[in-house]
FINUTOR-912313 format. One record per residue (C-alpha): x, y, z. Coordinates in pm, whole numbers, plus 32768, in hexadecimal, padded with zeros to 4 digits. Each point is the difference from the previous one (the first is absolute). Example, Ala and Ser with C-alpha at 12.3 -4.5 7.8 and 13.67 -1.06 7.14 Angstrom:
residues 2
<site u="84CE" v="7E3E" w="830C"/>
<site u="8089" v="8158" w="7FBE"/>
END
This chain:
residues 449
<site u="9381" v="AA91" w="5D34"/>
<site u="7EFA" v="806D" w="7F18"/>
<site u="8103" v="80FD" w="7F49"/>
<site u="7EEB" v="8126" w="8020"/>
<site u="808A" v="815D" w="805E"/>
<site u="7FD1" v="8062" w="818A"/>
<site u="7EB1" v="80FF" w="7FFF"/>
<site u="80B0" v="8175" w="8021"/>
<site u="7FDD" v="80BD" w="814B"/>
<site u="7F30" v="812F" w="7FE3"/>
<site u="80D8" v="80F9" w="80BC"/>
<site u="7EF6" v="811C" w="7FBD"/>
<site u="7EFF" v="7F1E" w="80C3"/>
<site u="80E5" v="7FA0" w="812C"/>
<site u="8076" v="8168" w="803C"/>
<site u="7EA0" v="8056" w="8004"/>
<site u="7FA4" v="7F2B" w="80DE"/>
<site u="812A" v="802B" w="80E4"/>
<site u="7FBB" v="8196" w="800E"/>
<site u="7EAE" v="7FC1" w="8076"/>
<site u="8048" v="7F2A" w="80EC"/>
<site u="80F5" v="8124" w="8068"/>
<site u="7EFB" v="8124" w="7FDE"/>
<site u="7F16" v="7F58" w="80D9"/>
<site u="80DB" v="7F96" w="814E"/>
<site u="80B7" v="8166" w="7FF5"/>
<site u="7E9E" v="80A9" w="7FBB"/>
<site u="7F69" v="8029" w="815C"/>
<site u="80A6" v="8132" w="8075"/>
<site u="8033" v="8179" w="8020"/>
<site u="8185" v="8047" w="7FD3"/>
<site u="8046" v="80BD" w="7ED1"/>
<site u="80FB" v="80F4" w="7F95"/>
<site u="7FAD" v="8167" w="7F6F"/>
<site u="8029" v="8062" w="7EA6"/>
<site u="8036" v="8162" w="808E"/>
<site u="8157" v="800F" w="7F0E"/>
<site u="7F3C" v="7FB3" w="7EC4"/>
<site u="7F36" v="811A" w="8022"/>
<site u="8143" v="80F5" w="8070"/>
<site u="8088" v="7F53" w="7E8C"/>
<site u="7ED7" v="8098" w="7F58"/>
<site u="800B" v="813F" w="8098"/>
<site u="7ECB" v="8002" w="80F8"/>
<site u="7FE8" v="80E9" w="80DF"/>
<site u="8084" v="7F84" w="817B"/>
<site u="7E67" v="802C" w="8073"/>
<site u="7FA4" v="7EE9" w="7F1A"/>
<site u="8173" v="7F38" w="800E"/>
<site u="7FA2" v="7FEA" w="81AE"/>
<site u="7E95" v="7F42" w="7FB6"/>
<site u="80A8" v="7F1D" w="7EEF"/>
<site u="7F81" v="7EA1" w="7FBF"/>
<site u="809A" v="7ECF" w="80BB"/>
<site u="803E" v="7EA7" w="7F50"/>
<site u="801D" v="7EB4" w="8085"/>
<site u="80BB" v="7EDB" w="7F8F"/>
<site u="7EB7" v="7F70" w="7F94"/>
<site u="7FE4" v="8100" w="7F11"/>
<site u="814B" v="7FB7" w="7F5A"/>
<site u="7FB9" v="7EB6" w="7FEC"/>
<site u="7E6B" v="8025" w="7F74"/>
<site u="80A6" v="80CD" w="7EFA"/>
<site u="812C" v="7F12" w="7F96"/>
<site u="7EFF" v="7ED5" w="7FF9"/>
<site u="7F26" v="80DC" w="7F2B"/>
<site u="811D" v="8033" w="7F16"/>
<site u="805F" v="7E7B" w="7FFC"/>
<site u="7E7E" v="7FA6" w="7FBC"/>
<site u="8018" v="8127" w="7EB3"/>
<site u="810C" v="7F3A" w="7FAE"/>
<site u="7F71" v="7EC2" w="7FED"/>
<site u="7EBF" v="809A" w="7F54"/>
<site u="80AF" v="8075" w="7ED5"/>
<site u="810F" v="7EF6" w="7FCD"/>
<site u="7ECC" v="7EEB" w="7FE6"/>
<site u="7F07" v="8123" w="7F9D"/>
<site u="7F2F" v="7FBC" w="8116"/>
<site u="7F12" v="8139" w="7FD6"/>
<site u="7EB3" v="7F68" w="8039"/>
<site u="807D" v="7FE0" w="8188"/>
<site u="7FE7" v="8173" w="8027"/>
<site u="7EA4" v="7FD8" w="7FE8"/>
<site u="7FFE" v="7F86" w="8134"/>
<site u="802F" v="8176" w="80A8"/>
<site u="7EC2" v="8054" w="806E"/>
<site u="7F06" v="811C" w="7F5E"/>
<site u="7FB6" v="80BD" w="8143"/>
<site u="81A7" v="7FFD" w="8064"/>
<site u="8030" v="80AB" w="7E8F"/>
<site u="7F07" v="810E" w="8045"/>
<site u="8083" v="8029" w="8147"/>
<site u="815B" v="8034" w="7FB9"/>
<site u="7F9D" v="80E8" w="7E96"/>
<site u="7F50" v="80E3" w="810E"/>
<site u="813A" v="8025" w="80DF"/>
<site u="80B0" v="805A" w="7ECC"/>
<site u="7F0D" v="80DD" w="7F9E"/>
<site u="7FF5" v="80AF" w="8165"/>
<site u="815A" v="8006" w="7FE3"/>
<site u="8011" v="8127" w="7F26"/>
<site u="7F60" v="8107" w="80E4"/>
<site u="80E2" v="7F79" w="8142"/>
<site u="8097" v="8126" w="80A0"/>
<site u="8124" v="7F0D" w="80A9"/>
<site u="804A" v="7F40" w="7EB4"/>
<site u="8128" v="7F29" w="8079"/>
<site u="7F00" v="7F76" w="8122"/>
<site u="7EED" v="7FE1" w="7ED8"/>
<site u="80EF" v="7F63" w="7F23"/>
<site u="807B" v="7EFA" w="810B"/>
<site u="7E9B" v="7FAF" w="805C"/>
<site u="7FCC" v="7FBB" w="7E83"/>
<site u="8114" v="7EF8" w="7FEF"/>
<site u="7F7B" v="7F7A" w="8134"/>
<site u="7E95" v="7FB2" w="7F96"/>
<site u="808C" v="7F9A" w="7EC5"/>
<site u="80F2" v="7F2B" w="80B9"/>
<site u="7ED8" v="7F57" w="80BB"/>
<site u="7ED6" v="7FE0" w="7F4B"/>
<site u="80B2" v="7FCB" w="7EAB"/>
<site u="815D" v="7F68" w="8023"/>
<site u="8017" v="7F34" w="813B"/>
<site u="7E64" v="7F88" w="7FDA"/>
<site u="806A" v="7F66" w="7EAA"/>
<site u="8145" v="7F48" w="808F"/>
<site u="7F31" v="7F7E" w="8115"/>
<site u="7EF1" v="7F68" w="7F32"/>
<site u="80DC" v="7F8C" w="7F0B"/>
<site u="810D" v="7F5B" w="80CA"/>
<site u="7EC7" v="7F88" w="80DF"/>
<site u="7F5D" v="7F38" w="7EAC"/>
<site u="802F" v="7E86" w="80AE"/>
<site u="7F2A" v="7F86" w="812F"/>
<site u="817D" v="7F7C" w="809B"/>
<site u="8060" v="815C" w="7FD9"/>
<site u="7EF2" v="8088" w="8087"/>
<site u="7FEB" v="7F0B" w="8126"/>
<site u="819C" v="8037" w="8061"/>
<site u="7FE5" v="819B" w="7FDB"/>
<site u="7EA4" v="7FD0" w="80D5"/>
<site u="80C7" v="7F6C" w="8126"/>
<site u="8169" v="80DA" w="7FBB"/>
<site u="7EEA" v="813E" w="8037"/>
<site u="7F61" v="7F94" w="8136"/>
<site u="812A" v="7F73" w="808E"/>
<site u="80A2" v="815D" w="7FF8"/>
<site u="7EA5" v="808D" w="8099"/>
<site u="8061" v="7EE6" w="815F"/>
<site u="812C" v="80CB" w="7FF9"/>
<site u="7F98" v="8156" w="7FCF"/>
<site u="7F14" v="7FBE" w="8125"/>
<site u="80F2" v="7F96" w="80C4"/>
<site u="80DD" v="80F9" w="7FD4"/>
<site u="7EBD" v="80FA" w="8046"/>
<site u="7FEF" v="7F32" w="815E"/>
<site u="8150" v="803D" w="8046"/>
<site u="7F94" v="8160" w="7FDB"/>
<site u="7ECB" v="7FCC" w="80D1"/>
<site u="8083" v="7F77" w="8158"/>
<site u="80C7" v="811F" w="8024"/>
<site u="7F1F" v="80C5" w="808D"/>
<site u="8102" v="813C" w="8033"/>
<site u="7FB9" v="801D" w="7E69"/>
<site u="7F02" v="80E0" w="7F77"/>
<site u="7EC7" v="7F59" w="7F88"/>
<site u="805E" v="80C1" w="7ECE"/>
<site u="8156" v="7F5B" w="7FE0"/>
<site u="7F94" v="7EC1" w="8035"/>
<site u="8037" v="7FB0" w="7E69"/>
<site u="80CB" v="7EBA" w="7FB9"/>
<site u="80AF" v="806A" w="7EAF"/>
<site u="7F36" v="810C" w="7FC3"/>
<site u="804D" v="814B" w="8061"/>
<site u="7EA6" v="8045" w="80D5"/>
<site u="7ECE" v="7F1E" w="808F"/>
<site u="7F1D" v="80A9" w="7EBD"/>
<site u="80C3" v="7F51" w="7F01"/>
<site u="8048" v="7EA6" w="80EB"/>
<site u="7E93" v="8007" w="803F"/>
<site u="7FA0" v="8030" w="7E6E"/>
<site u="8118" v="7F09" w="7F9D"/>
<site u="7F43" v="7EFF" w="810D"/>
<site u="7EA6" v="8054" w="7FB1"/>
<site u="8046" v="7F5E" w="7EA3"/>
<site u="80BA" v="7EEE" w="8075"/>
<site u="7F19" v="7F8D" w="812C"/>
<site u="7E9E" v="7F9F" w="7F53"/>
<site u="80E3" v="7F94" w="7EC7"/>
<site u="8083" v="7EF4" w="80EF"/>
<site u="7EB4" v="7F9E" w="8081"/>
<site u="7F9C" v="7F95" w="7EF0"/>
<site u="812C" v="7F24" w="7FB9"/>
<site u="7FBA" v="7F52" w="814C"/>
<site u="7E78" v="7FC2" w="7FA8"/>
<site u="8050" v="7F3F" w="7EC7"/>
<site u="817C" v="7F5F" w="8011"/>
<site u="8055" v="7EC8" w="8069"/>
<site u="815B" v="8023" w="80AA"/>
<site u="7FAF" v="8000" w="8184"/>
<site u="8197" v="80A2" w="8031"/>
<site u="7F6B" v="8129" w="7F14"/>
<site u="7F05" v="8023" w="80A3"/>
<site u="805A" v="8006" w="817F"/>
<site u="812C" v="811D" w="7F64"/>
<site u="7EEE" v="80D3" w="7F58"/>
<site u="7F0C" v="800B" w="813F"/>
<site u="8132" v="8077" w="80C0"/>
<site u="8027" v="80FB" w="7EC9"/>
<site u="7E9A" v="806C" w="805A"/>
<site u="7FFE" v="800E" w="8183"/>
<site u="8132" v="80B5" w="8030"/>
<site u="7FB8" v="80EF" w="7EC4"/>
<site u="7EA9" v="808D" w="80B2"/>
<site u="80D2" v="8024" w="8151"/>
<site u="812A" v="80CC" w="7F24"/>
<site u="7EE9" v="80D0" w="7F44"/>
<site u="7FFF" v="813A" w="80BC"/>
<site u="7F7A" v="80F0" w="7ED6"/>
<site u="7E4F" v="7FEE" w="803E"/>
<site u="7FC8" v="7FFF" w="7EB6"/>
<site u="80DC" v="7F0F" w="7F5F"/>
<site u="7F90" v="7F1B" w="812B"/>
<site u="7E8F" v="8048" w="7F9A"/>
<site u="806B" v="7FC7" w="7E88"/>
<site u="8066" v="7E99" w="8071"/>
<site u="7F0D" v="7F83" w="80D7"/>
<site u="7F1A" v="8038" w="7ECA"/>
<site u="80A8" v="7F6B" w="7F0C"/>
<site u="8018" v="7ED7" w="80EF"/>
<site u="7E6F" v="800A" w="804B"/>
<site u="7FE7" v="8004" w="7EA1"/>
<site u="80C2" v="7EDF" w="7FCC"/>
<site u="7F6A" v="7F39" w="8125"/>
<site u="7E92" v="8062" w="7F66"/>
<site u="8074" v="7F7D" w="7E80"/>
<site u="8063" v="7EBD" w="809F"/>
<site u="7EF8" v="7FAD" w="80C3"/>
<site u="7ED1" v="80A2" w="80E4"/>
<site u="8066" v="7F25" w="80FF"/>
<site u="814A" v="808C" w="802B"/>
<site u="7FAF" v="815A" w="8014"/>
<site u="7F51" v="7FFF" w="8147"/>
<site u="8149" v="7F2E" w="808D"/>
<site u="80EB" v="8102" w="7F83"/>
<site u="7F23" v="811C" w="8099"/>
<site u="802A" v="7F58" w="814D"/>
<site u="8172" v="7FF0" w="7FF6"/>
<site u="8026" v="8155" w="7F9A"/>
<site u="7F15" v="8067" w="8117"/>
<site u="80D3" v="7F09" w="80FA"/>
<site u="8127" v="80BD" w="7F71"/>
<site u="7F9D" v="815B" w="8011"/>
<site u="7F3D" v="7FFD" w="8143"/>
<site u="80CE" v="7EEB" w="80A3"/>
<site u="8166" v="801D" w="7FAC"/>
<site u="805C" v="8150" w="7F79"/>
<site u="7FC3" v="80DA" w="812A"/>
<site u="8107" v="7EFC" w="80C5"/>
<site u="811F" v="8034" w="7F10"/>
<site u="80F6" v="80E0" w="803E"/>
<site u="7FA5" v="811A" w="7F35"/>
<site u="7E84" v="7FB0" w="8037"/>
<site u="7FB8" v="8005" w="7EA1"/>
<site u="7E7D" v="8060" w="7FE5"/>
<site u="806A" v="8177" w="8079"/>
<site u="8110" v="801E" w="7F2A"/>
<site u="7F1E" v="7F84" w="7ECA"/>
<site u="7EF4" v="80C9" w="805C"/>
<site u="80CA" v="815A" w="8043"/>
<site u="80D9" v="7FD1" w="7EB4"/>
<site u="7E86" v="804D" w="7F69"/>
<site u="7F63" v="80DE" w="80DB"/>
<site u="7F92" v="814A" w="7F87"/>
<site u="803E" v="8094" w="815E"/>
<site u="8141" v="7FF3" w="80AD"/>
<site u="7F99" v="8023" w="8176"/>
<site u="8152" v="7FD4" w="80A1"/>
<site u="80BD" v="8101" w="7F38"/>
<site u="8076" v="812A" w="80BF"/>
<site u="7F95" v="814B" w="7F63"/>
<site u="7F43" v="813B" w="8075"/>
<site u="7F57" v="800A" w="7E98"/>
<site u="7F01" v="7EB5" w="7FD5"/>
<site u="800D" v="8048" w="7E9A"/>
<site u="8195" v="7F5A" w="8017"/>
<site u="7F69" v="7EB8" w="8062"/>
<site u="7F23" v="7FBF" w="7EE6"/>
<site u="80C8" v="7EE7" w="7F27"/>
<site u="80B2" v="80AC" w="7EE8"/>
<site u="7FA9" v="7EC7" w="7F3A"/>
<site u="7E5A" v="8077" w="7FB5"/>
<site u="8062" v="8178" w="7FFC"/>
<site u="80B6" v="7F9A" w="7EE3"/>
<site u="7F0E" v="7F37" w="7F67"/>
<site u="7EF8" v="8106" w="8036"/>
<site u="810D" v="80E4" w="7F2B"/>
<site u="8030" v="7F18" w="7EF9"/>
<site u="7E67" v="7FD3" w="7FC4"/>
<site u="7FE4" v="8191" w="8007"/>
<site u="80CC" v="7FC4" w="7EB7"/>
<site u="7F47" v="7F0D" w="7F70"/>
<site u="7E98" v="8098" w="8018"/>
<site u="7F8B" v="8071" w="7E84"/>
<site u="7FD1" v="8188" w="8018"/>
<site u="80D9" v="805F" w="812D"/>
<site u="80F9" v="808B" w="7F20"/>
<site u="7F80" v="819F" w="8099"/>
<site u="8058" v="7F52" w="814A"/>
<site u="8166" v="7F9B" w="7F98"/>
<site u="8029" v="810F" w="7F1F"/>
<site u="8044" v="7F95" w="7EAF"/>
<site u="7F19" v="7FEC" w="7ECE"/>
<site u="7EE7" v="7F11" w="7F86"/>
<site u="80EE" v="7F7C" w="7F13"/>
<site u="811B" v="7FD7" w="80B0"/>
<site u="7F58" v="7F5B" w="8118"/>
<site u="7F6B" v="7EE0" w="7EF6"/>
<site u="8155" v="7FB4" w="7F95"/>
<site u="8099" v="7FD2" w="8134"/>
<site u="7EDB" v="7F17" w="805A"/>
<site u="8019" v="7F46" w="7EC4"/>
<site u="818E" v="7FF5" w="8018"/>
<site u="8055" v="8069" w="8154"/>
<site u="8102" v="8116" w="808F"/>
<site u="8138" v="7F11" w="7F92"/>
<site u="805B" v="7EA9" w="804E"/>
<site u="80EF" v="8017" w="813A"/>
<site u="7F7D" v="816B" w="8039"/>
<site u="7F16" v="7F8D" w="8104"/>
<site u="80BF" v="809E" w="814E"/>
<site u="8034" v="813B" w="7F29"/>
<site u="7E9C" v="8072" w="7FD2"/>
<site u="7F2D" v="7F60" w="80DE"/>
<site u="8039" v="812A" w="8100"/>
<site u="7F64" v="80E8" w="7F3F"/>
<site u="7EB8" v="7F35" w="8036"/>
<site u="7FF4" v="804D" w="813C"/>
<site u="7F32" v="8136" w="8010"/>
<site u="7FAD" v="8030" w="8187"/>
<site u="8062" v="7EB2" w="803E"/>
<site u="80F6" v="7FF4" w="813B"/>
<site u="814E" v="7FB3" w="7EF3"/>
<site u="80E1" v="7F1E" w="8103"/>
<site u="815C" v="801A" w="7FE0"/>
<site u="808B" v="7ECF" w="7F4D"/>
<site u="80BF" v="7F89" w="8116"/>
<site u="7EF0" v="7FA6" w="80AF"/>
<site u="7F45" v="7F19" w="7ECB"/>
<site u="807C" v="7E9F" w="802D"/>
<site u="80A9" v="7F8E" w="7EDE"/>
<site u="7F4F" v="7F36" w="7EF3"/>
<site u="7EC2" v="8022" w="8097"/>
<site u="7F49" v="80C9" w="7E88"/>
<site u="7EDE" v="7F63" w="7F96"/>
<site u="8075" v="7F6E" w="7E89"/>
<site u="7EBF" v="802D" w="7F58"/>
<site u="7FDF" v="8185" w="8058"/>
<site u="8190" v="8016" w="7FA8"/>
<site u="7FC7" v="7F7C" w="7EBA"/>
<site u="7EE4" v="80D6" w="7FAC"/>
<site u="80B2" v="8115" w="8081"/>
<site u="8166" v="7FEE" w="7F2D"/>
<site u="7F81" v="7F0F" w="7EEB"/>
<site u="7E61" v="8052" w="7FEE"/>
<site u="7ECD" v="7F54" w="8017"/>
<site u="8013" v="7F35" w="7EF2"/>
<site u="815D" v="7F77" w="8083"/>
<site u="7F33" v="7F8C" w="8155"/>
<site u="7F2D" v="7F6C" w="7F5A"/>
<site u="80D8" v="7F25" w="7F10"/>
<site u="80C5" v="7F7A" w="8129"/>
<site u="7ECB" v="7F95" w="80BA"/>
<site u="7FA3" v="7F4C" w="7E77"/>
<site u="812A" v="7F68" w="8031"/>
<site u="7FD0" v="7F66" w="815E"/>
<site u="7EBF" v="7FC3" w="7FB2"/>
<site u="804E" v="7F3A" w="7ECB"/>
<site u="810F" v="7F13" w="80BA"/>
<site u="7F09" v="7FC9" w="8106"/>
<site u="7EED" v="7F75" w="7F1A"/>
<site u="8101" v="7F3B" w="7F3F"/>
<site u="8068" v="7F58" w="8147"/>
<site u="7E91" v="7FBF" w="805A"/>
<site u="7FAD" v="7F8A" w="7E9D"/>
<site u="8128" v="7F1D" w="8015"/>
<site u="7FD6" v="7F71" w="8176"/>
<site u="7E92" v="7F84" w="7F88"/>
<site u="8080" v="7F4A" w="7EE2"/>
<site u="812A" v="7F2D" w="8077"/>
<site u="801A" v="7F13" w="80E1"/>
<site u="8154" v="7FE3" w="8041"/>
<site u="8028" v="8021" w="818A"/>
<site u="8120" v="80CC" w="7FCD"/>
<site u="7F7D" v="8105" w="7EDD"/>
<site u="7EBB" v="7FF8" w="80D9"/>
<site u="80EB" v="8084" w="811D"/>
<site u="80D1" v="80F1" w="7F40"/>
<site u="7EDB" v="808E" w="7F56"/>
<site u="7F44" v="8003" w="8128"/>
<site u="8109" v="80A5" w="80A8"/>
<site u="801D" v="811F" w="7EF2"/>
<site u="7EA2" v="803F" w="802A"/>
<site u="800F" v="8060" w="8156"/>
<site u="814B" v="80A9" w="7FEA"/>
<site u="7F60" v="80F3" w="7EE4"/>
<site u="7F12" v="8057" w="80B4"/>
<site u="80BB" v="8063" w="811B"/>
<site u="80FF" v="80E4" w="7F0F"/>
<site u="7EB8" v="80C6" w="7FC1"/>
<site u="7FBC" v="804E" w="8154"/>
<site u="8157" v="8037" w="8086"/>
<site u="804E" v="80F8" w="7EE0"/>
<site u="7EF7" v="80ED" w="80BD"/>
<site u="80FA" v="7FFD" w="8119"/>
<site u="8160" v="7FC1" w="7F83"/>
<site u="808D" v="7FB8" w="7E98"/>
<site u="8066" v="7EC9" w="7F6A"/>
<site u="808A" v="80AC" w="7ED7"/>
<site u="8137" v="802D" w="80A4"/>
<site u="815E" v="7F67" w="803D"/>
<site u="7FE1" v="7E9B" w="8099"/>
<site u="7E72" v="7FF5" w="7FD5"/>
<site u="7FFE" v="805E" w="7EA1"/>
<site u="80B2" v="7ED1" w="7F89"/>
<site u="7F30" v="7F30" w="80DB"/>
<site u="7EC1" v="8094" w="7F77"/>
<site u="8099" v="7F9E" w="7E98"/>
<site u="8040" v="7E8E" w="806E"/>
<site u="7E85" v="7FDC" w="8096"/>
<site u="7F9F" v="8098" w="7E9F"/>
<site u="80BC" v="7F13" w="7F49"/>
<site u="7FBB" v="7EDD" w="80E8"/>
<site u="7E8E" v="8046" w="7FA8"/>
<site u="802E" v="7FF8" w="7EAD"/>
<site u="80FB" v="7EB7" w="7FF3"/>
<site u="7F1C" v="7F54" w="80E6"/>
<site u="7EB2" v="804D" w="7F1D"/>
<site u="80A8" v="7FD1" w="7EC9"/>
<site u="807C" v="7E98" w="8088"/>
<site u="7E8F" v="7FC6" w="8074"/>
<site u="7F51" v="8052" w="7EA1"/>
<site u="80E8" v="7F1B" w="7F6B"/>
<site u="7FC0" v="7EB6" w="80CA"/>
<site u="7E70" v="8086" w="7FF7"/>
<site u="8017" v="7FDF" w="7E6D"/>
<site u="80E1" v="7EBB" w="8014"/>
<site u="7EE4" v="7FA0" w="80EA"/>
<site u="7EF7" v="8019" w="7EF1"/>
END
């Protein structure tokens, strides 16, 4: 015995650690309750109490881990790690703030507020922090994709039942929109795992994560969204490839999809279609898609000097591009854009099917747009800086992976949103695996030197 005191446990650290854990496997899915009796406690009226926000236990848990990681900060007066929040996520979340104020729902502003704040701000820096070691990074990289084997599989269950709407078929997420945006992250981030890592088990799991993922994928988009962000994966790694992984998908598409059950290339194709042939109506305007009438609405909006058109003044019109109608207030004005637009009734819009980028601009404003797509856009060149410096098969893979993954989160946001419950943290954890994985990759580039 040496007589030296035992090293103390850092219970801050572990409980950290042990919530994130948590927050990820309970973060892939839909159920939430309503917070319909806070805003009854604050006296809303019972129009705005019935579209209250919904939280998930994800939330709860993003915010206690946030709370934990303050704690931490100022008992060892950690401040410089709150540097690690990034520029373009400030500005984003001041602008929601700032849009906040001219909301005509506020409770619905206010809970979107908490909830970009919640993402971008709070659970981003408990990710990256907690994700600091490659170990760490390596275990939460397999913890996330093993839960994506099983959120597939539960989307198959879903799948061979062919009795079930294509629109129901949504594993643990409440529609095939936000399966299909949860999976278009999730697929090319895994291909790129299986290009660079060594572990032949891994890998054989993660190609079944793929093949059954583009047969589950029953949202156009989305499926578009991943098939990119795999190309551009297969492209990074090697010219070679690309042509290989064309063929497959050809093999697949032309092949095998129109013998499955739910012949998959027609349900793909009409989720997207402008034109719903099959739709029985006696007026042909009822079977144009909701989904482009509405972006044709939103755009009206958005065009400098068509403020006569809409009916409000120069000035007024400026702000509300510059801040937006209200964060949250989205639903609640975009009808008015409509003009002699055929307005369809909202039951017949399938749900979570808004374009993100024309949303934001909408209830947050240009400027809001264009800070999340800085954002993106800054993750995805840190992942590409750091995949070209490091050559670490596994930070190769993870970074490769994030690469195609972020790309895909900017196409599928045209279609569906990924700023939402069960994407959004998912979106976070891509983020912050970017950022963990480059940061790790710098470091052995310098040691290198």
């Amino acid at each position: 015995m040496t007589g030296e005191p035992e090293p103390k446990r850092d219970w801050l650290e572990m409980l950290l650690l042990i919530l994130v854990v948590v927050i990820i496997l309970v973060h892939p899915t839909s159920k939430a309750f309503s917070l319909a009796w806070l805003g009854r406690l604050l006296g809303f009226s019972e129009k705005i109490v019935e579209k209250a926000p919904r939280l998930t236990l994800a939330d709860i848990l993003i915010w206690l881990a946030g709370a934990l990681l303050f704690l931490r900060i100022l008992l060892r007066r950690e401040f410089r790690l709150l540097r690690g929040v990034r520029p373009a996520a400030v500005l984003l979340v001041a602008l929601t703030i700032a849009s906040m104020l001219f909301a005509q729902n506020k409770l619905s502003a206010i809970a979107d507020v908490i909830q970009y704040l919640e993402y971008f701000i709070v659970c981003y820096l408990v990710l990256v922090i907690v994700l600091g070691t490659r170990g760490r990074l390596e275990k939460f990289t397999w913890l996330w994709l093993a839960l994506g084997l099983y959120v597939v599989l539960a989307g198959l269950v879903h799948y061979v039942k062919t009795g079930r709407a294509a629109v129901d078929v949504s594993s643990t997420f409440l529609n095939r929109n936000i399966l299909s945006g949860y999976l278009a992250m999730t697929l090319p981030f895994a291909w790129g795992m299986i290009l660079h890592y060594d572990y032949l088990s891994a890998r054989l799991a993660w190609l079944v994560l793929i093949a059954v993922g583009l047969v589950v994928v029953l949202a156009g988009g989305p499926w578009i969204a991943a098939v990119i962000g795999i190309l551009v994966v297969s492209v990074i790694r090697s010219r070679k490839l690309l042509p290989v992984v064309l063929l497959a998908l050809l093999i697949l598409v032309v092949g095998a999809f129109p013998l499955l059950p739910r012949n998959n290339t027609a349900v793909l194709a009409k989720s997207i279609y402008p034109f719903h042939e099959e739709l029985k109506t006696e007026n042909p305007l009822d079977r144009v898609n909701p989904r482009y009438i509405e972006w044709q609405a939103a755009a009206k909006f958005l065009t400098p000097g068509y403020h006569r058109e809409l009916g409000i003044s120069r000035a007024t019109h400026l702000r509300q591009l510059l801040l937006g109608v209200g964060i949250g207030n989205y639903q609640l004005n975009v009808g008015r854009f409509y003009g002699y637009l055929p307005n369809p009734n909202e039951n017949t819009v399938e749900p979570d099917t808004h374009n993100v980028y024309l949303v934001l601009a909408v209830s947050v404003g240009i400027p809001a747009m264009l800070a999340f797509l800085w954002l993106v856009g800054s993750f995805l060149r840190r992942a590409a800086l750091g995949y070209a410096r490091t050559d670490d098969p596994f930070l190769r893979g993870l970074l490769l992976g994030c690469t195609g993954a972020l790309t895909s989160i900017l196409i599928t946001n045209i279609f569906t949103s990924t700023l939402i419950h069960g994407t959004g943290p998912a979106m976070i954890l891509v983020f912050a695996f970017a950022a963990a994985g480059a940061r790790l990759a710098e470091r052995k580039s310098i040691a290198a030197e």
